[in-house]
N, C-alpha and C positions, 0 to 999 in steps of 0.2 A: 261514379258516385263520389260527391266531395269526399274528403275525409273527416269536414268537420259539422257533417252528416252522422258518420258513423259515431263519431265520437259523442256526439249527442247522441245516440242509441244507446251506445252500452253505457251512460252515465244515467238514462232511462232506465234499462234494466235492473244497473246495482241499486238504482233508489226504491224501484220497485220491492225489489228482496227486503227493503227495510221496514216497508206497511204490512208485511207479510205476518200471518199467525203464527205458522208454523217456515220450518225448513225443506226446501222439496229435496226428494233422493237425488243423490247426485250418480247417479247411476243413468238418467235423462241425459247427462252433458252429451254420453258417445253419442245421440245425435246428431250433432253441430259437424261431427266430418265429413256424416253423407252428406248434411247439408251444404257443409262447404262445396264436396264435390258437384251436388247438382246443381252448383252455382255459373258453375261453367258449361254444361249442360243444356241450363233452361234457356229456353228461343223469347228472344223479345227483351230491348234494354229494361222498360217497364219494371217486366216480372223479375226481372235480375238486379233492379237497383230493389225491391222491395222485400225481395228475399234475404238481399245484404243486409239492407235496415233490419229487419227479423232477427238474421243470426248476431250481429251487433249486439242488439239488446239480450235476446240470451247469452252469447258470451257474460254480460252484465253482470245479467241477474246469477248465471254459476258462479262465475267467479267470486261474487259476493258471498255468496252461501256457503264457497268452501273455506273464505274466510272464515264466515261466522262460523263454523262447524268446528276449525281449529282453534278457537277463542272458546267459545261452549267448552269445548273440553277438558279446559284449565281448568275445572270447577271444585268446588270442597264438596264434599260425598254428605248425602244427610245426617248420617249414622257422626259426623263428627260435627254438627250443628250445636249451638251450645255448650261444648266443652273446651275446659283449659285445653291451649296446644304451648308448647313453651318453642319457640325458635329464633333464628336470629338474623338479621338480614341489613340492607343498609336505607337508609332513608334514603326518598326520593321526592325531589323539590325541598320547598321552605315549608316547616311547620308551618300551622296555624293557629293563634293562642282561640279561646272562643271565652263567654263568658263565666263557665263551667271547668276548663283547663285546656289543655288542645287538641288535636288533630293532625293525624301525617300520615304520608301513603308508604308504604315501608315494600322493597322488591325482595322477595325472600332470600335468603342464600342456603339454610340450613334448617332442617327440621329435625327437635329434641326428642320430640314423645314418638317412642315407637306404635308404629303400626297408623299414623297420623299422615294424611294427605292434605295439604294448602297450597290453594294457588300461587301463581307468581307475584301478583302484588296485589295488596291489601290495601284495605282503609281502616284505622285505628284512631279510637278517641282513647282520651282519656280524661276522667271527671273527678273533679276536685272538690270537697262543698265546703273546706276550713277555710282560716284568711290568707294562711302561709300558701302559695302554689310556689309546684316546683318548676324549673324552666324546662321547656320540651328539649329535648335530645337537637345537638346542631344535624345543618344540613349536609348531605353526603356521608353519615358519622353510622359506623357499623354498630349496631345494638343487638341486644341478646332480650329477650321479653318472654310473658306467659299473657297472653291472647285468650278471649271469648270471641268464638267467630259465628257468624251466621251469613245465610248467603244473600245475595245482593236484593234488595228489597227497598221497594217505595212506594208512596200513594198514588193511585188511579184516580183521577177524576176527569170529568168529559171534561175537553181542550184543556187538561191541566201539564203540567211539568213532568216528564217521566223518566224520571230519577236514576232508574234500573237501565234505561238505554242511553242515559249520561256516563255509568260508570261503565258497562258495558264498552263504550269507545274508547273511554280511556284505559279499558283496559284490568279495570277494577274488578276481580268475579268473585272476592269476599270482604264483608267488613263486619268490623266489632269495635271491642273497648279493652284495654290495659288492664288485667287484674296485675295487681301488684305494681312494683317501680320497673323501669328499661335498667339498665344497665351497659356500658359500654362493653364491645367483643370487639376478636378478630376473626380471621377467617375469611371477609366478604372479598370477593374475585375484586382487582382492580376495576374503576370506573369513572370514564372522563366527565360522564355526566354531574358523578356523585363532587369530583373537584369543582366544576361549573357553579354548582349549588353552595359549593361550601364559597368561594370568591362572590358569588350574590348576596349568601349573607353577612358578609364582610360589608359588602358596601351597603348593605340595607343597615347593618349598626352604622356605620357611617353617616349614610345620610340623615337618618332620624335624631344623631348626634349634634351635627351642624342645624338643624332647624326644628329642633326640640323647642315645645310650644307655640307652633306657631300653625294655623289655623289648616289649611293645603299643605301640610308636610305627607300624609298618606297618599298624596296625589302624585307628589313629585317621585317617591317610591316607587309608586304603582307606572308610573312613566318609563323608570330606572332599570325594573326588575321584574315587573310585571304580577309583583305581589301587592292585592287591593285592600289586604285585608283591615289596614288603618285607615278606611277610606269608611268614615262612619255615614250611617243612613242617614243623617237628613241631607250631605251630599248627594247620594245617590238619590233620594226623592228629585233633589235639584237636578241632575243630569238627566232621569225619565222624563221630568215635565218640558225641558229643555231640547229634547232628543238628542243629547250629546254624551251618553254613555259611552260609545262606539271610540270614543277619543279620548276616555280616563284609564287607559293604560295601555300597554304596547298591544296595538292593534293593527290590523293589517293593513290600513291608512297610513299609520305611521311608519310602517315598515317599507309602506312601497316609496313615500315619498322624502321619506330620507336616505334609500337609495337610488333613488332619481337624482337626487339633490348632488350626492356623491357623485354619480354619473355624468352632471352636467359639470360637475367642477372638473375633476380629472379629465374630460373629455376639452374641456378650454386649456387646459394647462398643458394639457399632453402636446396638442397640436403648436404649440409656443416653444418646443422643443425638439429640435427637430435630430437630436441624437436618438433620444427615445421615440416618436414619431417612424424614423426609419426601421428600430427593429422591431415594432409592433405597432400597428395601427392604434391610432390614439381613440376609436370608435368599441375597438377590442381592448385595449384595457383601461377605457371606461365599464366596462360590461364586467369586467375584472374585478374592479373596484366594487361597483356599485353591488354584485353579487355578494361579495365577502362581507361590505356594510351590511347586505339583510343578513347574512347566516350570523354574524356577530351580534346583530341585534337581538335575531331571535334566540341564540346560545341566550344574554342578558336577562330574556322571558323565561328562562328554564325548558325551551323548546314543547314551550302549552300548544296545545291542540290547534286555535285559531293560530298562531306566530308562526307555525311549522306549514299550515296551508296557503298563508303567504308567501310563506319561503319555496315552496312550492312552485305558485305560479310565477314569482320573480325569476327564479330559476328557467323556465321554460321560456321567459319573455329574455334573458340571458341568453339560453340556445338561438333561440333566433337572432338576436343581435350579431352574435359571432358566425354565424353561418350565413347573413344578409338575406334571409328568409323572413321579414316583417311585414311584407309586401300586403299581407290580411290580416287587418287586428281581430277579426271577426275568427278565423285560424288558427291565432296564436290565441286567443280566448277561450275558443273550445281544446285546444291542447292545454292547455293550462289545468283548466277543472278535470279533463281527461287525467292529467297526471295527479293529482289531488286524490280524484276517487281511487286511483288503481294504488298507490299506497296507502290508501287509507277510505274504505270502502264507508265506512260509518258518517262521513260526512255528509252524507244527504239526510242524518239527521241534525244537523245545527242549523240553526236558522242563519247562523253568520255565514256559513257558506253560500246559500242562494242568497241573502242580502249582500253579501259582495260581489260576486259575479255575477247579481242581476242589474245592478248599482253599476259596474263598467259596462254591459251591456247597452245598460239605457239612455248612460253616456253616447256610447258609439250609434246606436241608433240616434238619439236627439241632434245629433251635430251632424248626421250626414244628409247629402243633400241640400248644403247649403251651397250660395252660389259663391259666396265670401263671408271669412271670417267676423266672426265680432270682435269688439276691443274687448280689451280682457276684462273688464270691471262686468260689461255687460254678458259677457260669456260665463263669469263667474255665477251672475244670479242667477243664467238659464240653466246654468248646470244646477245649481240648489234646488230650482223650482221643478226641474225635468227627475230630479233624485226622488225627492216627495214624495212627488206625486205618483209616482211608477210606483216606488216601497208602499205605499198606503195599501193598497191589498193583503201585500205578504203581513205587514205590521197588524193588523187589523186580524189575520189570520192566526199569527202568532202568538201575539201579546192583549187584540183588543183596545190595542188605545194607539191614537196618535197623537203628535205634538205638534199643535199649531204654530208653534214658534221657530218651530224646527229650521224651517231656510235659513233664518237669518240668523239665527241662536251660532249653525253651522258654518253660514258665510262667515261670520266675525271669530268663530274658535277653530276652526279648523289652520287656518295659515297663523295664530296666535300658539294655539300648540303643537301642530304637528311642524312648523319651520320654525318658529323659536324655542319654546320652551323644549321641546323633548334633542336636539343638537345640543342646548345647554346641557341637559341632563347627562346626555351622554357623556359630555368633553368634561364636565364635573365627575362622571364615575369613571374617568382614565388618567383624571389630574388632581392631586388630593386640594384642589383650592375652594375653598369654602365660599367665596365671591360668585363663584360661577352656580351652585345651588342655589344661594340665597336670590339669583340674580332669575334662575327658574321661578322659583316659588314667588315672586313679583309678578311674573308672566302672566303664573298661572291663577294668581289673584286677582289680578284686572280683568281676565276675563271672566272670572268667576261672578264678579262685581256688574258686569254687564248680563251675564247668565241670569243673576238673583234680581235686574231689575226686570229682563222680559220674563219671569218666572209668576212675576206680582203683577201682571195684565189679568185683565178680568178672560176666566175661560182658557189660560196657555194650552190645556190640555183637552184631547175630544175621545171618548170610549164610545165607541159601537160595539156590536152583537160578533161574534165568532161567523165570520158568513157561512154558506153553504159552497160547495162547487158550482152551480150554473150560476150565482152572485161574481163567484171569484173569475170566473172563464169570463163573463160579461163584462166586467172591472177591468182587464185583461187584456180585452180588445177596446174598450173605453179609452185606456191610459194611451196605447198604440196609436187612434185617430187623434187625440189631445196633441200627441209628439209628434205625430208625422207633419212633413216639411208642407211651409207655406204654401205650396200650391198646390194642396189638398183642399177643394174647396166643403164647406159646412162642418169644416174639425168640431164645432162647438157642441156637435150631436154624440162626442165621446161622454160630456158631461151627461146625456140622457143612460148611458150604460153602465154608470158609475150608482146613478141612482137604486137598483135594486141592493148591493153592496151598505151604501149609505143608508139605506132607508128602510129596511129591514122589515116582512113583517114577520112579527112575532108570534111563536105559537102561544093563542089564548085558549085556558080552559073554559068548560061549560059550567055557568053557574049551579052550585051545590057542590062541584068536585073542587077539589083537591090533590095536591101531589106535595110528594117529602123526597127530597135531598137528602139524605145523608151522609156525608162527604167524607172521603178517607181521609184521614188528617192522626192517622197511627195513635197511639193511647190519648183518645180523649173525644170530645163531641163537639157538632157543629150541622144542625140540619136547617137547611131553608123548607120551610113550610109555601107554598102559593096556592092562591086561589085564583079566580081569575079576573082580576083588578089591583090583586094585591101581594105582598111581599112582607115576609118576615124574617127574622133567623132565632134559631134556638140554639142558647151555644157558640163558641166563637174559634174552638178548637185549641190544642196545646201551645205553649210559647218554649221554644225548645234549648237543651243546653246551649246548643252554638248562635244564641239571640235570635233567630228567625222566629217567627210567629205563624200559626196557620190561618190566623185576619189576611192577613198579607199575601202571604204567599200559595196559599188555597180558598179561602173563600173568601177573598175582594175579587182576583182572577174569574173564579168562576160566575159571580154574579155578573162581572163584566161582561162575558162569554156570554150568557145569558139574555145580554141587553138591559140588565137590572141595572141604575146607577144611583136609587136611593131607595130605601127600606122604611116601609112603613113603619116596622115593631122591629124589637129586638129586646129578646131575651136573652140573660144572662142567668143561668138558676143557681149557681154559688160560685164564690171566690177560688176556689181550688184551680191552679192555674193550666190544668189541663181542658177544662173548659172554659175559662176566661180570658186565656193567654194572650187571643187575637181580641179582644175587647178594642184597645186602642185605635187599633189601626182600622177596626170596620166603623169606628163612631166619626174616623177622620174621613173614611172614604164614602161611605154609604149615609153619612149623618141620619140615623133613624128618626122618625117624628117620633116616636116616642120610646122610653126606654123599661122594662121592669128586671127587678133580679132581688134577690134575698141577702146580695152583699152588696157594699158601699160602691156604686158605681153614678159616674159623671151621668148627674141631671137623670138619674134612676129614682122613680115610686119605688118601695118594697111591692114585692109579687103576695097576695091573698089571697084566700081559699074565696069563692066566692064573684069573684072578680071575672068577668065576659062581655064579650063582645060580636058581633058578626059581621062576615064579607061575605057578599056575595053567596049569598044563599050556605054558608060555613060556621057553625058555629063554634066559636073557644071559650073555652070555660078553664079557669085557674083551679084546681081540684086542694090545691095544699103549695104553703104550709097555712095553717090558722093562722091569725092575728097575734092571739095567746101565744105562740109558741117563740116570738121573736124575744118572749120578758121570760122566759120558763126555761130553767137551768133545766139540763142534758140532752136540751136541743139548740147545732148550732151547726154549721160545717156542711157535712153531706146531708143531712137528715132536715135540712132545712130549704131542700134544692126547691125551685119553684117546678111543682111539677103540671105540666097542660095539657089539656084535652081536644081533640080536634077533630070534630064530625061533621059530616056531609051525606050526601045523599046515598053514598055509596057504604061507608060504614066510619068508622074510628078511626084515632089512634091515639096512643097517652105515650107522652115525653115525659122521663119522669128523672133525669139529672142524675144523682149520685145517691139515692134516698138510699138507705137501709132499714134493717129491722124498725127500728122508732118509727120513719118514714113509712114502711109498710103496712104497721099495725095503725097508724093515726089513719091511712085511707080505708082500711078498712072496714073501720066506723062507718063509711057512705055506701048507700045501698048498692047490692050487684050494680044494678044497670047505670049506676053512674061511673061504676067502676068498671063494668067490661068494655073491652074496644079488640075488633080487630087486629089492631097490628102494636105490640107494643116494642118501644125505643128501651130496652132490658136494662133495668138499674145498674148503676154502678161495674156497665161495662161487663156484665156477667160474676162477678165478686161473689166470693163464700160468705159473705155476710149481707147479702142482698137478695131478692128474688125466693124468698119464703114461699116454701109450699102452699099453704092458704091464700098466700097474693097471687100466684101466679094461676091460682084453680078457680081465685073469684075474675079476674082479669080474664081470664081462657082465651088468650088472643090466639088466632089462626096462624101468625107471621112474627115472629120474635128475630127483632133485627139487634145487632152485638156490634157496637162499632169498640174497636179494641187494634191495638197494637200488635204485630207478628213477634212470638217468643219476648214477649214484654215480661217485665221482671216480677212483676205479680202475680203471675201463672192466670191471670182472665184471657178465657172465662173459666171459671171451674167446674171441673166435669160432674160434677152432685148436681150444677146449676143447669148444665146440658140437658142432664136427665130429666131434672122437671118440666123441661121444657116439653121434651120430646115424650113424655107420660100425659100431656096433653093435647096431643097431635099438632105443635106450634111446628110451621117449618120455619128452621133455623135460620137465618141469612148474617153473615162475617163482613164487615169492611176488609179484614184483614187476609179472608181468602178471596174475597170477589170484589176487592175495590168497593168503593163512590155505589150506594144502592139508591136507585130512585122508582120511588113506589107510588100510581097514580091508582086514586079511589074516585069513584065515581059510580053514574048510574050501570055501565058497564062489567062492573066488578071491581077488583085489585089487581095488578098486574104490578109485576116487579121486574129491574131490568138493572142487572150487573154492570159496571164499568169495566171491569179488567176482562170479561165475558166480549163483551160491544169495543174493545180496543184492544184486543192481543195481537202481543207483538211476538216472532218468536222467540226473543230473550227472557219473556216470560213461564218460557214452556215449564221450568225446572220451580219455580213459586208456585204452592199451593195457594 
């Protein structure tokens, strides 16, 4: 049985372990010895290479598990959920300022409050809302603090971000907010890390010193140190549409190929020496060098998650040099991610790991079988177009969007910054000469310059739908017939297998019905409403202290996912920025034909009482606010939310924004029946000042959905609010316990169907 067989087995296994709901007992492992033993037993090489491959992959998937088990364990007890803990510990990495005050991962050292359990390392904001902010705590710098924790928690949405298995890998199993100031302590255990970080931010004041105002300075940083955080969004818009994200800070491209670089110099040099030559092979301390360039670069990155599984596979592709074991890149490839996963089993949830060592693979598959080399210029774009085209699944998978520009956006930046500019960067943070920065930030200006003209092509960018598995497995073997070697005759029948992938069909409803999105997007709202022809949103979700938005970062993604890539409607029911917050960014990406809202928004009618329309066998009807009510003192704000009605065949449902008392007593002026609906969207998030008993008993909805934030500081929903609910027989549904709720009415009935239900993970297990 090869080995790098097995090694693809148990990298099987542990990935497997990561789609998993739950944990399996690990009491199953003592299995694997009888199996071992009837491995040499069983008659027939067949049954015995198949058996290997088996217990491979279980090894995998246990070993995985008994990771996750001792990581789980680390956890904060409920019982100390929402209360001060005061302790003290040292910062780990570089703060983060945001536009609210900052952010740092803090490793514990010392716990104040008796009888108080906290994990080992945290994540810790802290919000500011005066003009004066204070500067976050340096890095590596031992602090003493009083903490609000809770446990690791994020939005669910179908193919969204999953925030809880980000912290999760790094390690993260609590985070909160800063009551009070830090203050500097001693105490913390010595740590070489915590020095690494403090000499990072030494040179990150440095560099932002020497190239203060000047346009790409957060880039040359992000190069230097691998902190992005000065790297403002309409860069990064420019890097998405461009596909060259992958290359604006130390990335494992730049890691491998600036020590390649190193390798091929000391390996010229070495052999031109023949004192040094005689007492070490100049092929071995190349491999010397070139290793200590990645570990040094990646020290540089604060040893982040992606920089350390480069360091990784450099590592192993070192082993082999020095041992003259290279003889199969295909072997030293799967050893590679073999040793990746087995220190750090979590990596088969980053998309950068299988985008990298799917990316060298497709490499090594696209070039073999040649009869002779190409010139390098021509080798270069088949390797660009052979990269592409293979990632377009995963990316399509992932993210939903690919960049059409991508080859050549990469053929021109990649040897612009991964061999000029990031060598400068470097030989600028180990030589205080200020020439050598500014000589970077040139670099990486020209290309940027070239980036922002193929960015202003009609179309850079292409979003498809979230495929399914038999799209993604056909896609798959698609790309495989496209790259296989010229004398494959009919390759052009790979583009036939691409097409289902491409070309999606979509699921359409049956006219009269209806379906609602409700997206998790933590204290605030954002439902897509469909019919079946058509697209709305209600709502746009929070825009949050540390500047993200959930336009952006939850429902633009999930429309994409979707196959949505423009919006009929879009309502906005008030200015309150937890429901408008993502305004911007969905009117940039989804451009709706038409806009309504009750507050000042781009190319917005005011939303009326009165006011309807119909799709597809669906009718919406605007319920409030009156006309009168926009000129009439002590209605403004929440009580003036546009609130919509939306019936179909199957039954209702009423959106009704942030209305309160005012808001509830004006609807219900209109008779029951324009008031009742099945399923209602619960004012003002469940609030003590909303959801009056008389609205909620003329409403009598069946289905009372709460989209709300977990331990949000306003105590929604409140349990008076509960009660009325449930004195009505509504069942209750949480974004905040069940994720992302998507409710389809129709002639059928209503059926309602959980995200975090339909995607547990086991890191989940301890989130209600």
């Amino acid at each position: 049985m090869p080995l790098r067989l097995l090694i693809l087995a148990f990298l099987a296994g542990a990935a497997w372990l990561q789609i998993r709901p739950a944990l399996p007992d690990l009491r199953w492992f003592w299995l694997l010895p009888p199996g071992a033993l009837a491995l040499g037993l069983l008659p027939g090489r067949r049954a015995r290479a198949l058996l290997a491959l088996l217990l491979a992959s279980t090894l995998g998937f246990f070993y995985a598990a008994w990771r996750a088990e001792v990581r789980l364990a680390d956890e904060l007890p409920a019982l100390w959920e929402g209360r001060d803990v005061r302790l003290s510990g040292r910062v780990a990495g570089l703060p983060e300022t945001t536009p609210r005050g900052w952010r740092l991962v803090l490793d514990v050292a010392r716990i104040d409050t008796a009888g108080a359990r906290v994990p080992g390392r945290l994540q810790l904001s802290r919000y500011e809302y005066g003009p004066a902010r204070a500067a976050p705590p340096g890095a590596g710098q031992c602090i003493t603090l009083v903490a609000r924790l809770g446990r690791p928690h994020g939005g669910v949405n179908p193919g969204g971000f999953d925030y809880e298995g980000w912290l999760l890998e790094r390690g993260i199993r609590a985070q909160g907010y800063l009551v009070g100031d830090p203050a500097p302590a001693a105490g913390c255990p010595p740590s070489l890390a915590g020095v690494i970080d403090g000499w990072r931010e030494a040179l990150r004041g440095r560099l932002r010193a020497v190239l203060a105002g000047r346009d790409y300075a957060g880039i040359v940083v992000a190069l230097a140190i691998g902190d992005q955080n000065a790297i403002p969004d309409a860069q990064w818009t420019l890097f998405r549409r461009t596909g060259v994200t992958h290359l604006m800070s130390i990335s494992g491209l730049h890691v491998t190929l600036l020590a390649g670089l190193v390798f091929a110099l000391v390996n010229w040099a070495w052999r031109r020496l023949p004192v040094l030559a005689l007492r070490l092979p100049a092929r071995r301390a190349a491999t010397l060098a070139g290793l200590a360039t990645a570990l040094a670069y990646v020290a540089l990155a604060g040893f982040g998650l992606p920089a350390q599984r480069t360091l990784y596979m450099v590592a192993t592709v070192a082993a082999g040099l020095w041992l003259g074991r290279l003889d199969s890149p295909s072997r030293i490839l799967a050893a590679a991610a073999g040793a990746v996963v087995l220190i750090d089993p979590w990596a088969a949830l980053a998309p950068g790991f299988w985008l990298s060592f799917g990316a060298v693979a497709v490499l090594m598959y696209a070039g073999a079988g040649r009869l002779r080399p190409p010139s390098i210029w021509l080798g270069w774009g088949r390797a660009q177009w052979a990269v592409t085209l293979a990632l377009l699944p995963a990316l399509l998978l992932l993210f939903h969007e690919v960049s059409l520009v991508s080859p050549l956006a990469n053929a021109v930046a990649i040897p612009l910054i991964s061999l000029v500019a990031v060598p400068l960067v470097l030989v600028a943070a180990l030589l205080p000469i200020d020439l050598l920065a500014l000589a970077a930030h040139a670099v990486v200006a020209t290309t940027l310059a070239g980036l922002e003209w193929l960015a202003a092509l009609p179309q850079p960018i292409w979003h498809g739908a979230r495929p399914g598995w038999p799209a993604l497995l056909l896609a798959l073997l698609g790309v495989a017939v496209l790259l296989a070697p010229r004398g494959l005759p009919a390759r052009w029948l790979g583009l036939l297998l691409l097409l289902p992938m491409l070309l999606p069909r979509l699921e359409r409803l049956p006219p009269g019905a209806f379906r609602l999105d409700v997206l998790d997007v933590g204290q605030g709202l954002a439902v897509v409403v469909r019919t079946a022809g058509h697209v709305m949103a209600y709502d746009t979700g929070p825009r949050h202290a540390s500047g993200e938005d959930a336009g952006a970062r939850v429902l633009a993604p999930f429309l994409y996912g979707q196959g949505i890539t423009r919006l009929d409607g879009l309502v906005v029911s008030h200015l309150d920025s937890d429901h408008s917050g993502g305004a911007a960014a969905i009117l940039a990406s989804h451009v709706p034909r038409w806009r309504l809202s009750s507050a000042e928004l781009a190319g917005a009618r005011r939303c009326v009482a009165g006011q309807s329309w119909q799709w597809d066998g669906v009718r919406f009807e605007m319920l409030h606010p009156p006309a009168r009510y926009y000129d009439q003192a002590g209605f403004a704000g929440n009580d003036l939310s546009c609130v919509l009605k939306v019936s179909g065949s199957g039954g209702a449902a009423l959106l009704t924004g942030d209305i309160g008392r005012l808001g509830e007593l004006s609807l219900l002026e209109l008779s029951r029946d324009d008031l009742r609906a099945d399923l209602l969207v619960v004012p003002h998030h469940g609030s003590g000042g909303s959801s009056m008993a008389p609205f909620v008993e003329a409403v009598v909805p069946g289905m009372a959905l709460i989209s709300v934030g977990r331990l949000n500081r306003y105590g929604h929903p409140d349990p008076a609010v509960l009660e009325r609910y449930r004195v009505v027989a509504a069942a209750i549904r949480r974004t905040d316990l069940e994720g992302a709720l998507r409710i389809d009415i129709g002639a059928d009935g209503i059926t309602a169907t959980a995200a975090r239900a339909a995607q547990r993970r086991y890191w989940h297990a301890n989130t209600p």
